[in-house]
mmCIF file as Biopython writes it, N, C-alpha, C and O atoms, coordinates in Angstrom:
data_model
#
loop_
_atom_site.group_PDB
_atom_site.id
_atom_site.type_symbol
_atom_site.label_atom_id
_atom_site.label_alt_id
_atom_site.label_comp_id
_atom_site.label_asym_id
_atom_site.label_entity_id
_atom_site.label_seq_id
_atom_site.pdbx_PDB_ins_code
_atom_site.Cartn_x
_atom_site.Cartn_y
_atom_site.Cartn_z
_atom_site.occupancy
_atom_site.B_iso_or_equiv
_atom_site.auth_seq_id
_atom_site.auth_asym_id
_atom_site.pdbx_PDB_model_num
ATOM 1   N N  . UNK A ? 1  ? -74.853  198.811 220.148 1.0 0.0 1  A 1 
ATOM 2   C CA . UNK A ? 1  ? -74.571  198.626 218.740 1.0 0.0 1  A 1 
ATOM 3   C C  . UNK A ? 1  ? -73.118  198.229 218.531 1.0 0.0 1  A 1 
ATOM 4   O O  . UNK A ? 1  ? -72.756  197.391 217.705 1.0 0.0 1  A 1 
ATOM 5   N N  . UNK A ? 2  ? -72.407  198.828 219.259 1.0 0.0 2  A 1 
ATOM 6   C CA . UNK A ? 2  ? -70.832  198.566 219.218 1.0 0.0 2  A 1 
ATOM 7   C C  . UNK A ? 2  ? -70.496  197.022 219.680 1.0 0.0 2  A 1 
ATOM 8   O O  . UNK A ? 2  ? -69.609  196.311 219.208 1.0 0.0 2  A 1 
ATOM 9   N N  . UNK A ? 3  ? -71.225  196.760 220.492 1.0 0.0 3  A 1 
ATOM 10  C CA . UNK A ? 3  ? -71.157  195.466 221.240 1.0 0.0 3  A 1 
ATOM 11  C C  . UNK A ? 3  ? -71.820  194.319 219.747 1.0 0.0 3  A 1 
ATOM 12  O O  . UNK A ? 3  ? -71.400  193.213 219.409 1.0 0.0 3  A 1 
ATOM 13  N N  . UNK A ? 4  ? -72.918  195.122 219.169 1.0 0.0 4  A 1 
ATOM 14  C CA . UNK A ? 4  ? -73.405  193.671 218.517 1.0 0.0 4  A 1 
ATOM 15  C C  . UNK A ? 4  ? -72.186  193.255 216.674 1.0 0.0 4  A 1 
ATOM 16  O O  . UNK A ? 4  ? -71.922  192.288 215.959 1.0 0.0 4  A 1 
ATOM 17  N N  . UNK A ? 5  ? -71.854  194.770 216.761 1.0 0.0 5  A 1 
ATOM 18  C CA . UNK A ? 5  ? -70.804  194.569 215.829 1.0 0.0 5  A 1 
ATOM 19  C C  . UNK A ? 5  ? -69.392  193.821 215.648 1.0 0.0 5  A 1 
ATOM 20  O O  . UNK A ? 5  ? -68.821  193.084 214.845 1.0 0.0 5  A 1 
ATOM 21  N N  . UNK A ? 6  ? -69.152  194.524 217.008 1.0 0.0 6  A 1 
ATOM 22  C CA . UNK A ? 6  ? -67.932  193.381 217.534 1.0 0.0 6  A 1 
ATOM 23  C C  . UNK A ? 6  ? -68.124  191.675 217.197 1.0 0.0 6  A 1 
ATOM 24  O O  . UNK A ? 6  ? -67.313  190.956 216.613 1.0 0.0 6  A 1 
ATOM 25  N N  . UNK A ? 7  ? -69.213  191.363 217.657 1.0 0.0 7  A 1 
ATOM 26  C CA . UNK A ? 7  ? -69.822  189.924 217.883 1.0 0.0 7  A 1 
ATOM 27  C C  . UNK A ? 7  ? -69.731  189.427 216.234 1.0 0.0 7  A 1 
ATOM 28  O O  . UNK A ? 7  ? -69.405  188.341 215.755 1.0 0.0 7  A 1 
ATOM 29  N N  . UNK A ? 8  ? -70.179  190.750 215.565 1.0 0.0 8  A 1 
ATOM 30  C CA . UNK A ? 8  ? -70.500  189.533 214.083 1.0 0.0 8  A 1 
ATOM 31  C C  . UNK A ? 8  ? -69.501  189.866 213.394 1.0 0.0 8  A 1 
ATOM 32  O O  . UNK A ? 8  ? -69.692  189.546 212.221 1.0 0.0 8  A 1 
ATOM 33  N N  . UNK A ? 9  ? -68.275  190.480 213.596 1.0 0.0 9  A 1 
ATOM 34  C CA . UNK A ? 9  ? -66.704  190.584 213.222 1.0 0.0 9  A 1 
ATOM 35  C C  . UNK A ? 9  ? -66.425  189.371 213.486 1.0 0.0 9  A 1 
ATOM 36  O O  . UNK A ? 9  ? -66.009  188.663 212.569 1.0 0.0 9  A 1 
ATOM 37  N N  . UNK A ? 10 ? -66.581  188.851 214.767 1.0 0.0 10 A 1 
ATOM 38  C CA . UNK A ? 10 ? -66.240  187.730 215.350 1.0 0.0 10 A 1 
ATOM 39  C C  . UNK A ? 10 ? -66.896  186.481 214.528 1.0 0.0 10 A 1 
ATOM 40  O O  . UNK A ? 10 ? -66.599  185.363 214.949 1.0 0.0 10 A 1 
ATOM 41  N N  . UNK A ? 11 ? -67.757  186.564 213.397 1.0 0.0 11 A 1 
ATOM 42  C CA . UNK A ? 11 ? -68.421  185.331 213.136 1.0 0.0 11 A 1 
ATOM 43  C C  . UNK A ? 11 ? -67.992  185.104 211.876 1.0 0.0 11 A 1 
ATOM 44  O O  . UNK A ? 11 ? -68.047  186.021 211.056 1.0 0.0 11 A 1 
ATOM 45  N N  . UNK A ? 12 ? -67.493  183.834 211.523 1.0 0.0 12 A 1 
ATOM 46  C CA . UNK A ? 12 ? -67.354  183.080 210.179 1.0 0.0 12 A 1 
ATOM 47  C C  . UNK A ? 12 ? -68.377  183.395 209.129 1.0 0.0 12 A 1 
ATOM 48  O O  . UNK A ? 12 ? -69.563  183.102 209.280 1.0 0.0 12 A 1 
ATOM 49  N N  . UNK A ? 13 ? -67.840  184.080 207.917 1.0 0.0 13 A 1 
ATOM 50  C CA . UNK A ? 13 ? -69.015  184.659 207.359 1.0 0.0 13 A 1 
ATOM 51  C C  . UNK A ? 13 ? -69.453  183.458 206.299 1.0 0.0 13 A 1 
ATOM 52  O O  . UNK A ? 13 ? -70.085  183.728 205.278 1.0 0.0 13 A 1 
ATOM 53  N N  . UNK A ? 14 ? -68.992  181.889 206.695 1.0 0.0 14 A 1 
ATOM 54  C CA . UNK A ? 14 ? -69.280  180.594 205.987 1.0 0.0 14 A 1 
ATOM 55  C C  . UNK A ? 14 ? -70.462  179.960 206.904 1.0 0.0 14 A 1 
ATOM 56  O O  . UNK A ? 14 ? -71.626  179.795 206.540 1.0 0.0 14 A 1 
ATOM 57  N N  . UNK A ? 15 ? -69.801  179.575 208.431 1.0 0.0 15 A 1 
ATOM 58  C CA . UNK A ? 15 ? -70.987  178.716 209.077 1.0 0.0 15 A 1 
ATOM 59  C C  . UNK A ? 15 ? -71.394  179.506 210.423 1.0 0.0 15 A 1 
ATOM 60  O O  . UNK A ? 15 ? -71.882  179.028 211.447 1.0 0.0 15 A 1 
ATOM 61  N N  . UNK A ? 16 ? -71.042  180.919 210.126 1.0 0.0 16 A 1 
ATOM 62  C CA . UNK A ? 16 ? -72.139  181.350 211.198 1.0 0.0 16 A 1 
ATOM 63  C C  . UNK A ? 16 ? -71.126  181.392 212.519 1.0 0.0 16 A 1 
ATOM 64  O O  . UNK A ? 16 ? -71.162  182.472 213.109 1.0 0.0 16 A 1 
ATOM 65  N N  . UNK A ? 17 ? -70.405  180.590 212.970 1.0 0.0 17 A 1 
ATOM 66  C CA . UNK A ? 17 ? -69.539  180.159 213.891 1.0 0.0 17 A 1 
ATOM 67  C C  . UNK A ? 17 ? -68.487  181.047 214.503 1.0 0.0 17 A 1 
ATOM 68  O O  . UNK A ? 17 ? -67.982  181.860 213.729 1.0 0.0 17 A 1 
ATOM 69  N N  . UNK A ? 18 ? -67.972  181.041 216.019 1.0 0.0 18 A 1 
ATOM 70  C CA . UNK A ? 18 ? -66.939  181.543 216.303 1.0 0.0 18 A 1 
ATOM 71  C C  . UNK A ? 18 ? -65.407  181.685 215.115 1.0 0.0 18 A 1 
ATOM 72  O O  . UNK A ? 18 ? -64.775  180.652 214.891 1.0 0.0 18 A 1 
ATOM 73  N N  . UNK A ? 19 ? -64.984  182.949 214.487 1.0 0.0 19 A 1 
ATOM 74  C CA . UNK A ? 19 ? -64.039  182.304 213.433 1.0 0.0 19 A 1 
ATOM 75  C C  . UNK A ? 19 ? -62.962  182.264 213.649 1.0 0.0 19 A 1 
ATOM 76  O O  . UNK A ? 19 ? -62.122  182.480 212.775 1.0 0.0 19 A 1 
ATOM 77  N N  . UNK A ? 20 ? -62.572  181.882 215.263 1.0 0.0 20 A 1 
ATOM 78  C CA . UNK A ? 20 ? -61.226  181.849 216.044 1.0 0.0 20 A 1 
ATOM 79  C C  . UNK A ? 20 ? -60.943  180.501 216.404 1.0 0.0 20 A 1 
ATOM 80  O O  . UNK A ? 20 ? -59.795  180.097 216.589 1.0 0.0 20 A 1 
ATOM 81  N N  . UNK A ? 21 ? -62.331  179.542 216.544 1.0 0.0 21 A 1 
ATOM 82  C CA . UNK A ? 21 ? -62.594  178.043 216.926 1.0 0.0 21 A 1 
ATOM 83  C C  . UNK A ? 21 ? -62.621  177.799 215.514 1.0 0.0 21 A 1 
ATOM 84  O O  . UNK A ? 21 ? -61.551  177.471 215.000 1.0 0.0 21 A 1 
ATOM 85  N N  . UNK A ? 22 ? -63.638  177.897 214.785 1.0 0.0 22 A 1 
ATOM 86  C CA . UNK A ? 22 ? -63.818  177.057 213.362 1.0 0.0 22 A 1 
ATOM 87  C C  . UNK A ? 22 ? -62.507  177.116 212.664 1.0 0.0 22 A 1 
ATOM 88  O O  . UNK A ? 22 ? -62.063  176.009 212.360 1.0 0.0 22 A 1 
ATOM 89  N N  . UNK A ? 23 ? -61.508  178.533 212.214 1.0 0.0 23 A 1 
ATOM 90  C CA . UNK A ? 23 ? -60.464  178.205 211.357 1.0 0.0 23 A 1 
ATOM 91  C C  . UNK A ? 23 ? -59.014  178.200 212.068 1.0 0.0 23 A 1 
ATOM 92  O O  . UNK A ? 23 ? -57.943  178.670 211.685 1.0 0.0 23 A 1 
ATOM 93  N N  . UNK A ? 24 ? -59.483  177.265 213.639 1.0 0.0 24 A 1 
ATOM 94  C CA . UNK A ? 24 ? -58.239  177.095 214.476 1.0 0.0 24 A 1 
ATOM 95  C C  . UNK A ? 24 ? -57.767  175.845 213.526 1.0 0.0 24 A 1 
ATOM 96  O O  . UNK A ? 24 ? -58.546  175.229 212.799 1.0 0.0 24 A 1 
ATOM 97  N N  . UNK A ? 25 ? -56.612  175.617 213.627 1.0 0.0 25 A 1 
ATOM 98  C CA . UNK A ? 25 ? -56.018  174.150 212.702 1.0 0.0 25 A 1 
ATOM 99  C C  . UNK A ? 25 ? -56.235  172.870 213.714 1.0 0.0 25 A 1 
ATOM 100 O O  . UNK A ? 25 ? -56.420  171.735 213.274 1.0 0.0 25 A 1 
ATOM 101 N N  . UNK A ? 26 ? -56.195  173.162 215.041 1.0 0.0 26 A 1 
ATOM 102 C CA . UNK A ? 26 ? -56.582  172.080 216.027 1.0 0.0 26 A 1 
ATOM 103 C C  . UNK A ? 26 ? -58.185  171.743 215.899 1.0 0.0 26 A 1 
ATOM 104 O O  . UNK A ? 26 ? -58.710  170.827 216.532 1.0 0.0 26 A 1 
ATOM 105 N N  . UNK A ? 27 ? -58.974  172.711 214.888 1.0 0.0 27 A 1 
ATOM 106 C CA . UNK A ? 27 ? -60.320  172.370 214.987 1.0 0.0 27 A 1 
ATOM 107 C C  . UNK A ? 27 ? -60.617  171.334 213.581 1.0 0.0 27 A 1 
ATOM 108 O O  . UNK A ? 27 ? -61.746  170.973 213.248 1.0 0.0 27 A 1 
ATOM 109 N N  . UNK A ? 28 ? -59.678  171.057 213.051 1.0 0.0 28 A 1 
ATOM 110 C CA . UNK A ? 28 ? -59.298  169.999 211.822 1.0 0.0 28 A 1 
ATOM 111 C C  . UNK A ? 28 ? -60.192  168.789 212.411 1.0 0.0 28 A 1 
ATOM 112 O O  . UNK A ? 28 ? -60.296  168.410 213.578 1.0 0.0 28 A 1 
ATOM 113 N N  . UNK A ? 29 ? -60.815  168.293 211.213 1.0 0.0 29 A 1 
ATOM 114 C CA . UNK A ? 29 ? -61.214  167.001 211.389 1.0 0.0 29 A 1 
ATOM 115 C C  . UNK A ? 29 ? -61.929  167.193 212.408 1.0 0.0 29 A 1 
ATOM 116 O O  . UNK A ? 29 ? -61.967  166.027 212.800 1.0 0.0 29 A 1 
ATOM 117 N N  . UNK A ? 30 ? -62.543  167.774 213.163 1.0 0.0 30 A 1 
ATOM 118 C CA . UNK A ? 30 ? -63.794  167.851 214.575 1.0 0.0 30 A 1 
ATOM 119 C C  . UNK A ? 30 ? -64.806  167.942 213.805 1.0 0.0 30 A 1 
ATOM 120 O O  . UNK A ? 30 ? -65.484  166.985 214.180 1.0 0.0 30 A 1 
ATOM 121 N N  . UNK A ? 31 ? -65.552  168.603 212.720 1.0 0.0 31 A 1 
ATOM 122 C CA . UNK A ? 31 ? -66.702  168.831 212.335 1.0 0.0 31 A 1 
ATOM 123 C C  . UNK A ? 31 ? -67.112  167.810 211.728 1.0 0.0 31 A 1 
ATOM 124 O O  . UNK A ? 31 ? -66.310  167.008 211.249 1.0 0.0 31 A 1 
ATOM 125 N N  . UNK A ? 32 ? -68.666  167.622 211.617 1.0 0.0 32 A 1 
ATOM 126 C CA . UNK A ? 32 ? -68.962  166.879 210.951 1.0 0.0 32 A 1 
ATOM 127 C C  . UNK A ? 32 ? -70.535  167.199 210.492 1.0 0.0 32 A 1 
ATOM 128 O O  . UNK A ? 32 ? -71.388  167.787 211.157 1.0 0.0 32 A 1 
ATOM 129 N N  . UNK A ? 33 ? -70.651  166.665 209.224 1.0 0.0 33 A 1 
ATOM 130 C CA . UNK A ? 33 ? -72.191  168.030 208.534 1.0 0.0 33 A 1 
ATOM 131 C C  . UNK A ? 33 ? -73.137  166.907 208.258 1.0 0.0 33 A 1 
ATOM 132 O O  . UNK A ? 33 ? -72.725  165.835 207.815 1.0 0.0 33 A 1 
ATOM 133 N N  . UNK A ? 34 ? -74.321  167.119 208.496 1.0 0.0 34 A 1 
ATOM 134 C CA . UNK A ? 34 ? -75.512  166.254 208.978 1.0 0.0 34 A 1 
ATOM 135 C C  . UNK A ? 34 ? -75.973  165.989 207.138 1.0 0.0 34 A 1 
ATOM 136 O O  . UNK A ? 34 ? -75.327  166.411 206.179 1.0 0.0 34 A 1 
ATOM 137 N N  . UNK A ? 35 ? -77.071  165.296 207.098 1.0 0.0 35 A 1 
ATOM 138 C CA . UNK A ? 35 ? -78.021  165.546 206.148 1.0 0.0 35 A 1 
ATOM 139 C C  . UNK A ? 35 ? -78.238  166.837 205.730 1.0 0.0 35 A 1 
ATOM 140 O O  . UNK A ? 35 ? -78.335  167.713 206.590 1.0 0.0 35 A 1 
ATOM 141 N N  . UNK A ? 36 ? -78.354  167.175 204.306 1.0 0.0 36 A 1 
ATOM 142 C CA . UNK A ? 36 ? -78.974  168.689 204.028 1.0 0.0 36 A 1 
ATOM 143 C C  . UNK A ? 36 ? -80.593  168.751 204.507 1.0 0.0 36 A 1 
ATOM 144 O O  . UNK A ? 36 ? -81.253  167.736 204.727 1.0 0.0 36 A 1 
ATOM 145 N N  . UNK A ? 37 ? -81.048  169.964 204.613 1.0 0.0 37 A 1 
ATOM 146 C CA . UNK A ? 37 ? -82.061  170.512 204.759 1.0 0.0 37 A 1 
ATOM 147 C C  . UNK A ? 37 ? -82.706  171.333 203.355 1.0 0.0 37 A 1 
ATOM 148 O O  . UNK A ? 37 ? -82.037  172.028 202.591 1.0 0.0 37 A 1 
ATOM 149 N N  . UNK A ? 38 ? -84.167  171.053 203.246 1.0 0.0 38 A 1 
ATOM 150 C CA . UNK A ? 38 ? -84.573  171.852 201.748 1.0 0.0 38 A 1 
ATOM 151 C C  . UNK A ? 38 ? -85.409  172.894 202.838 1.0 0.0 38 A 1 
ATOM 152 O O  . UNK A ? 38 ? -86.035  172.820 203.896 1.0 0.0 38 A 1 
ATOM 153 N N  . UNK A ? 39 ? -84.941  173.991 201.751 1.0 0.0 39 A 1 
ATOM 154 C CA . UNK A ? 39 ? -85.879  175.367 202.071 1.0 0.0 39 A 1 
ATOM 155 C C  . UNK A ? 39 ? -87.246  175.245 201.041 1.0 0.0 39 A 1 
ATOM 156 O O  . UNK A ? 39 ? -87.043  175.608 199.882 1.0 0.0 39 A 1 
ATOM 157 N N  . UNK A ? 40 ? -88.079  174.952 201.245 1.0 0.0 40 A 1 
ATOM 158 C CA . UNK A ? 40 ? -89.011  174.929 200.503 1.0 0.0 40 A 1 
ATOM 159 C C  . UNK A ? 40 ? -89.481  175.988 199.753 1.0 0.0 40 A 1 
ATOM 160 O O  . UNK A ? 40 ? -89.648  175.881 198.538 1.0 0.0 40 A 1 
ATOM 161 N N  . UNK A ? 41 ? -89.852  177.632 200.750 1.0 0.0 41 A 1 
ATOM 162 C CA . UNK A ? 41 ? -89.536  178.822 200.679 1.0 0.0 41 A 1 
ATOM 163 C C  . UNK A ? 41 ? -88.604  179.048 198.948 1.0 0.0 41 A 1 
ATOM 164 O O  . UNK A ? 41 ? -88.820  179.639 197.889 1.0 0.0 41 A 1 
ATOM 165 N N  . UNK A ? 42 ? -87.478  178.128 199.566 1.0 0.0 42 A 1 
ATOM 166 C CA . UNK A ? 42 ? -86.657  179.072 198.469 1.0 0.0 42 A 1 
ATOM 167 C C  . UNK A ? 42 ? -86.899  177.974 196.695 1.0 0.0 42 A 1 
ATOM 168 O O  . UNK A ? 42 ? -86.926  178.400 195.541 1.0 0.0 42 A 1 
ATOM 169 N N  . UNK A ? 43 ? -87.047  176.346 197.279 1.0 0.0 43 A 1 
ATOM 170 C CA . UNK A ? 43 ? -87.392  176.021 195.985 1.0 0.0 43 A 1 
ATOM 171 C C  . UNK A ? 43 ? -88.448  176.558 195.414 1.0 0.0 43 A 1 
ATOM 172 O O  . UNK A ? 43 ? -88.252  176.916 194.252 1.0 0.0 43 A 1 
ATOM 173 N N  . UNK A ? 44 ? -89.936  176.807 196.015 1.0 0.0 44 A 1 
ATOM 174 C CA . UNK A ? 44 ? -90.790  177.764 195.582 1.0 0.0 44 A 1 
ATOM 175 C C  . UNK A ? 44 ? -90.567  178.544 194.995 1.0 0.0 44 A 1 
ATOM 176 O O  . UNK A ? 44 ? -91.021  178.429 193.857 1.0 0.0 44 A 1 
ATOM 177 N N  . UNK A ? 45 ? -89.645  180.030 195.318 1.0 0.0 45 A 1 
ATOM 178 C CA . UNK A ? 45 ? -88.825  181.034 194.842 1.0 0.0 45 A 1 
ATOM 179 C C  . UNK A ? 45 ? -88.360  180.245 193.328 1.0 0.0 45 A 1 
ATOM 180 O O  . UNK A ? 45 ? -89.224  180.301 192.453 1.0 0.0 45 A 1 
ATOM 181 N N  . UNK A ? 46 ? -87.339  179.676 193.048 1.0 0.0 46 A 1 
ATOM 182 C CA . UNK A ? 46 ? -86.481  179.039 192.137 1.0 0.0 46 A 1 
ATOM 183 C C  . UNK A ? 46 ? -86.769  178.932 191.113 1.0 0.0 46 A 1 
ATOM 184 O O  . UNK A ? 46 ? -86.164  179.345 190.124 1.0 0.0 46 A 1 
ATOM 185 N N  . UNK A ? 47 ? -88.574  177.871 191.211 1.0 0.0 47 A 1 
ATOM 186 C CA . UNK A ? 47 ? -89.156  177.427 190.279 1.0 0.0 47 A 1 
ATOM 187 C C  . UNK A ? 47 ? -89.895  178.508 189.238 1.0 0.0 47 A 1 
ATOM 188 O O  . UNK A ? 47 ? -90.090  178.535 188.023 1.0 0.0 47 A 1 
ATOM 189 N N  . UNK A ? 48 ? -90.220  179.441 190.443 1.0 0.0 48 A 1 
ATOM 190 C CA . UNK A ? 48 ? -90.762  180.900 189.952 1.0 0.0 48 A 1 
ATOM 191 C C  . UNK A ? 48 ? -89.708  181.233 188.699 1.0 0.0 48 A 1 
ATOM 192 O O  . UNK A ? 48 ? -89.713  181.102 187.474 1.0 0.0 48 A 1 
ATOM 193 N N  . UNK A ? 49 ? -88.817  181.730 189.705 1.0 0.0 49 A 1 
ATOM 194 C CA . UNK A ? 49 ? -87.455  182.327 188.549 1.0 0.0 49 A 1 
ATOM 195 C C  . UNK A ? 49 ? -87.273  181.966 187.451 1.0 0.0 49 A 1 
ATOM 196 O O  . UNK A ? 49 ? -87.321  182.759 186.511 1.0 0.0 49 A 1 
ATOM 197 N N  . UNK A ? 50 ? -86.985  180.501 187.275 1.0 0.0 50 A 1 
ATOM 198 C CA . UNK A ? 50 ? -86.828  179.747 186.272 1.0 0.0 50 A 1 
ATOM 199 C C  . UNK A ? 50 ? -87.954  179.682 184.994 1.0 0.0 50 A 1 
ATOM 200 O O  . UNK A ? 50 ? -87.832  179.523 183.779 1.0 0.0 50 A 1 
ATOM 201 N N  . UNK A ? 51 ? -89.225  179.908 185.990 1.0 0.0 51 A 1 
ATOM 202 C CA . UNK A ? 51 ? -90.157  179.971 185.081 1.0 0.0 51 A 1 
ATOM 203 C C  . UNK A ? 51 ? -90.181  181.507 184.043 1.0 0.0 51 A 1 
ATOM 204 O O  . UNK A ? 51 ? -90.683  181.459 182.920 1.0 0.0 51 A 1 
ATOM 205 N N  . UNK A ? 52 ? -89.688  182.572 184.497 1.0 0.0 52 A 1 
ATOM 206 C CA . UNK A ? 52 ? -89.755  183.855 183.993 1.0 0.0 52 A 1 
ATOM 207 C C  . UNK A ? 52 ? -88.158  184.383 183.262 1.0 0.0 52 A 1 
ATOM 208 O O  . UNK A ? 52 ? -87.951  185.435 182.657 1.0 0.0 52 A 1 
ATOM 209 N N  . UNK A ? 53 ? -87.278  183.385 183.528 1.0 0.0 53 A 1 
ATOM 210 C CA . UNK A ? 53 ? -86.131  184.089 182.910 1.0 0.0 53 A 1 
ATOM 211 C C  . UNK A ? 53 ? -86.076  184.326 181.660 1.0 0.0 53 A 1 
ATOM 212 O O  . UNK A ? 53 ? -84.978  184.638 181.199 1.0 0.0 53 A 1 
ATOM 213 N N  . UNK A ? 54 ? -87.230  184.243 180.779 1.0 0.0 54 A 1 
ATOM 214 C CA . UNK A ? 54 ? -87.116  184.986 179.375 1.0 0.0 54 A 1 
ATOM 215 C C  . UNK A ? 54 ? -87.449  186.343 179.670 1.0 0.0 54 A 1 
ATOM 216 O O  . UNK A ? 54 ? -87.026  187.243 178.944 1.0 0.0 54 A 1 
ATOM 217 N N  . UNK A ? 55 ? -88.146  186.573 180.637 1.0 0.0 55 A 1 
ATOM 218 C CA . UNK A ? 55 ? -88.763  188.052 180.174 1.0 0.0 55 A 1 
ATOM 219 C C  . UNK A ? 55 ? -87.808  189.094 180.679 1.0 0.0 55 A 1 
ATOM 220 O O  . UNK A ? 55 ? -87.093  189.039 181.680 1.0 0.0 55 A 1 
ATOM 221 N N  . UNK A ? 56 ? -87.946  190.134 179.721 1.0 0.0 56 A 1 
ATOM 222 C CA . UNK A ? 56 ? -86.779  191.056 179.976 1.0 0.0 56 A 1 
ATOM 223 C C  . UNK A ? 56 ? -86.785  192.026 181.189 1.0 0.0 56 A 1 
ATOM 224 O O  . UNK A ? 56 ? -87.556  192.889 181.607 1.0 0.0 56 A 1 
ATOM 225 N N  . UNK A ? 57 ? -85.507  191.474 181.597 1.0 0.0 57 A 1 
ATOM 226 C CA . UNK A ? 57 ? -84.654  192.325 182.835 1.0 0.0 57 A 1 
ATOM 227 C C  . UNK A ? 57 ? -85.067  191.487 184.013 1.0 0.0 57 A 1 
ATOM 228 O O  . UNK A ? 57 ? -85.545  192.118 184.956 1.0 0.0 57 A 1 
ATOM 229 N N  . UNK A ? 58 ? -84.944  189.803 184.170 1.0 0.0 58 A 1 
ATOM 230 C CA . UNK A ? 58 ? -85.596  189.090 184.802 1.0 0.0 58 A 1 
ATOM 231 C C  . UNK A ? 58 ? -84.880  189.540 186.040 1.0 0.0 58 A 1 
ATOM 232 O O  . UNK A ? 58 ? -85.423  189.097 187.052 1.0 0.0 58 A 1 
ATOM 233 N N  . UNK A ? 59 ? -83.899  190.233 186.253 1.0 0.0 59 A 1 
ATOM 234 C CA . UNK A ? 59 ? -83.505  190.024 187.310 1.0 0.0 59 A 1 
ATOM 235 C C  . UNK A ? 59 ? -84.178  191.320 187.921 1.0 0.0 59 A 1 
ATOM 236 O O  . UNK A ? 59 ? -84.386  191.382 189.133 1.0 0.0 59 A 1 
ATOM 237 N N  . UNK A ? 60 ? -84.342  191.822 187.505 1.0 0.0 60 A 1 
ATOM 238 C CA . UNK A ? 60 ? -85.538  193.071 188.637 1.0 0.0 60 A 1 
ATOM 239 C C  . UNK A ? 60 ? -86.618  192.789 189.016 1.0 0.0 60 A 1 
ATOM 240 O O  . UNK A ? 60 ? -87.223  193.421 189.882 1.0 0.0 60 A 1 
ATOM 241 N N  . UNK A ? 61 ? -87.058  191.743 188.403 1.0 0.0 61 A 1 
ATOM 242 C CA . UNK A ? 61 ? -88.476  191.083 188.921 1.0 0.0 61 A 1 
ATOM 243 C C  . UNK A ? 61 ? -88.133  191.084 191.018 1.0 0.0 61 A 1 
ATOM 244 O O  . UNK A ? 61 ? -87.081  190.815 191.599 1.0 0.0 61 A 1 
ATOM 245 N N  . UNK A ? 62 ? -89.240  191.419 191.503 1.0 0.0 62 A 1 
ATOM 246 C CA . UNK A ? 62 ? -89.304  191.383 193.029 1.0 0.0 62 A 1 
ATOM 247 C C  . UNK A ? 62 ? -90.443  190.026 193.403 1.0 0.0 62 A 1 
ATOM 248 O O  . UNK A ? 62 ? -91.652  189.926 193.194 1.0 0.0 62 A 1 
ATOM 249 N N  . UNK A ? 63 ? -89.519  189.148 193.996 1.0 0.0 63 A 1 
ATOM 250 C CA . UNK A ? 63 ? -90.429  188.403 194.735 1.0 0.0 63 A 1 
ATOM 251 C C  . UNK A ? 63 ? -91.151  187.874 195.864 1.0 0.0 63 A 1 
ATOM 252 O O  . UNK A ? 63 ? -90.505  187.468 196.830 1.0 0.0 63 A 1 
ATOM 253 N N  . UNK A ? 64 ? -92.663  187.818 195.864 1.0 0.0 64 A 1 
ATOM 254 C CA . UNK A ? 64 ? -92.758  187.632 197.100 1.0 0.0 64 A 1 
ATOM 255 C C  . UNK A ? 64 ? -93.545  185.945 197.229 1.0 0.0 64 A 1 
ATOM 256 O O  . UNK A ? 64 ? -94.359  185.295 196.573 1.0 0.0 64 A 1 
ATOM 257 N N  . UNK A ? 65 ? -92.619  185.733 198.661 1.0 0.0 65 A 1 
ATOM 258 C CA . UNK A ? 65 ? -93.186  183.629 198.908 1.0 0.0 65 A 1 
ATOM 259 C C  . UNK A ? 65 ? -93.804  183.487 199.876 1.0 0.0 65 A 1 
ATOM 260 O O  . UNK A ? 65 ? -93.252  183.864 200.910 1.0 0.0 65 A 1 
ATOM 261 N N  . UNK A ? 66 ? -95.322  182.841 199.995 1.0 0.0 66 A 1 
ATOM 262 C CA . UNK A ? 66 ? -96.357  182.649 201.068 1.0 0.0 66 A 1 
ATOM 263 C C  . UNK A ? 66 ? -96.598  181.642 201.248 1.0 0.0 66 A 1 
ATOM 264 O O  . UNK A ? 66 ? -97.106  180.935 200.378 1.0 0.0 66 A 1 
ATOM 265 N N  . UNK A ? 67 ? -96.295  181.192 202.538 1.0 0.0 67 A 1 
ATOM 266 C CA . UNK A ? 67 ? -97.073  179.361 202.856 1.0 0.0 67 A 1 
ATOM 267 C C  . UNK A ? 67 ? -98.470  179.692 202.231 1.0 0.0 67 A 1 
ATOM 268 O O  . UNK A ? 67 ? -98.821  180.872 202.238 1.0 0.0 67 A 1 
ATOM 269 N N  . UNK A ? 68 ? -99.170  178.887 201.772 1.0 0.0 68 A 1 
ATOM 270 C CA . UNK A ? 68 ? -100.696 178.273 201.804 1.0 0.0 68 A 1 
ATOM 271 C C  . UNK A ? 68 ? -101.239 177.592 202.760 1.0 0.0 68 A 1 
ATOM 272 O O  . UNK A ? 68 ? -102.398 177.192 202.651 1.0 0.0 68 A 1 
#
């Protein structure tokens, strides 16, 4: 447990990444970010939300998302 804590101290809490390499200043200008990716999962989720934010205390609503 001590070991897996250490590890995610160690991780950029932006891209997941070593955060000794990613916010080195020599690591400037090396990255480069692909096409986005859609979570479908979560637009599913979204549309839900959006659909219910009148009803009161929308934000306690619990949701659950299932492939078909």
């Amino acid at each position: 447990m001590l070991a897996l804590a250490a590890w995610r101290a160690s991780r950029c809490p932006h891209c997941g990444r070593d955060i000794a390499e990613c916010t080195d200043p020599g690591s400037e200008g090396k990255y480069t970010a692909g096409l986005p990716h859609r979570c479908h999962a979560t637009t599913a989720l979204l549309i839900a939300q959006d659909q219910h934010q009148e009803t009161p205390q929308a934000g306690a609503l619990m949701w659950h998302v299932e492939k078909r």
